[in-house]
C-alpha positions as CSV (number, residue, x, y, z in Angstrom):
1,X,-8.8,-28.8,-23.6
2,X,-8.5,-29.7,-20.0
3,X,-9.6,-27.3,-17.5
4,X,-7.0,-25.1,-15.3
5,X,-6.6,-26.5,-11.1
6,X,-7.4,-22.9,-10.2
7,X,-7.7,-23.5,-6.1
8,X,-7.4,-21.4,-3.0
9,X,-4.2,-23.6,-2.1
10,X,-2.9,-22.7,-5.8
11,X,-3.5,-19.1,-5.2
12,X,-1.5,-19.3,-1.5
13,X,1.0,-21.1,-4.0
14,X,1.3,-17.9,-6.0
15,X,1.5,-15.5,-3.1
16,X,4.3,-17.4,-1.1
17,X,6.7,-14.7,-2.6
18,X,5.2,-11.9,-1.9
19,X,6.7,-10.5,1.3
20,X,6.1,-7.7,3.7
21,X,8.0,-4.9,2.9
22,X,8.6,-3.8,6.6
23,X,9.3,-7.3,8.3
24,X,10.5,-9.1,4.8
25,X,8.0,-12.2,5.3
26,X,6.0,-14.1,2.7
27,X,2.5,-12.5,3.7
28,X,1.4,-16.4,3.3
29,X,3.9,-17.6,6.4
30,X,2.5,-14.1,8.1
31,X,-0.9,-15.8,7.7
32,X,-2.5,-12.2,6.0
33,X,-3.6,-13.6,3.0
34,X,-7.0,-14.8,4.4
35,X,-10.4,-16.4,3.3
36,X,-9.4,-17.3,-0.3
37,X,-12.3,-17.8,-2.8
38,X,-12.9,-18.5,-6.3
39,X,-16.2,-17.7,-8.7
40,X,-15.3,-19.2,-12.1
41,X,-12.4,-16.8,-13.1
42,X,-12.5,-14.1,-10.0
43,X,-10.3,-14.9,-7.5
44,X,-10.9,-12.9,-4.0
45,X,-9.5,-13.3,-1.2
46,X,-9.1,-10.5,2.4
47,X,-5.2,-9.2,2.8
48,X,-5.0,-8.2,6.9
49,X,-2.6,-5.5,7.4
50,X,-1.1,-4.8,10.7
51,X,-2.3,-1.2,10.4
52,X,-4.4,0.6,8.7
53,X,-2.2,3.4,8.1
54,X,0.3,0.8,6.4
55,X,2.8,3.4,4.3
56,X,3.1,0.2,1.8
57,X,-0.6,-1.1,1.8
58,X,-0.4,-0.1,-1.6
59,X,2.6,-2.5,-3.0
60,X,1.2,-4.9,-1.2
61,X,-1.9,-4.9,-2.8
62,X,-0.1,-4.1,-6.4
63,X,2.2,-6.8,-5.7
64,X,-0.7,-9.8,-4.7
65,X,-2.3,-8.6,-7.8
66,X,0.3,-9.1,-9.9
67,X,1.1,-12.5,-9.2
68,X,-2.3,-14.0,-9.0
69,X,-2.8,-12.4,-12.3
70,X,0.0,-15.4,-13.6
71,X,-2.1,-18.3,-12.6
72,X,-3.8,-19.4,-15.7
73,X,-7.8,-19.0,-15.8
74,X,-7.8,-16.1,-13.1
75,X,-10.0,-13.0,-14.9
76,X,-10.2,-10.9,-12.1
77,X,-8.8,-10.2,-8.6
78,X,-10.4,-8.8,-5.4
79,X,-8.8,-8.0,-2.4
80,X,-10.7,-7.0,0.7
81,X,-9.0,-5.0,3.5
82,X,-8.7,-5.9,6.9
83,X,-6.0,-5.0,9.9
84,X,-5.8,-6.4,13.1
């Protein structure tokens, strides 16, 4: 059995879709997916949200969940909060 590539570039990969719901940007190209890590199986990596009174911070976070969850060999996923 070989062992999964799971990388911080794999897990940009992954997030390239999700978008911004307010500007309708990949949050990758918006560079707000930062400081990507990786312990065995827990992925973690800081979202940086315009705001911190984002009215959507929530989706987003759902949404970045969701697709890292798809890459194989990821057990867990941590997002730390940051705005500019």
């Amino acid at each position: 059995m070989t062992a999964t590539a799971l990388s911080p570039e794999a897990v940009l990969e992954i997030l390239r879709p999700v978008e911004d719901p307010e500007l309708r940007k990949s949050l990758v190209e918006l560079n707000m997916i930062r400081n990507v890590s990786i312990d065995g199986g827990a992925v973690r990596f800081t979202l940086v949200l315009t705001t911190p009174a984002c009215p959507l911070r929530e989706f987003i976070v759902d949404d970045c969940k969701r697709a890292v969850k798809t890459l194989p060999g990821v057990e867990s996923v941590a997002l730390y909060r940051d705005w500019e």
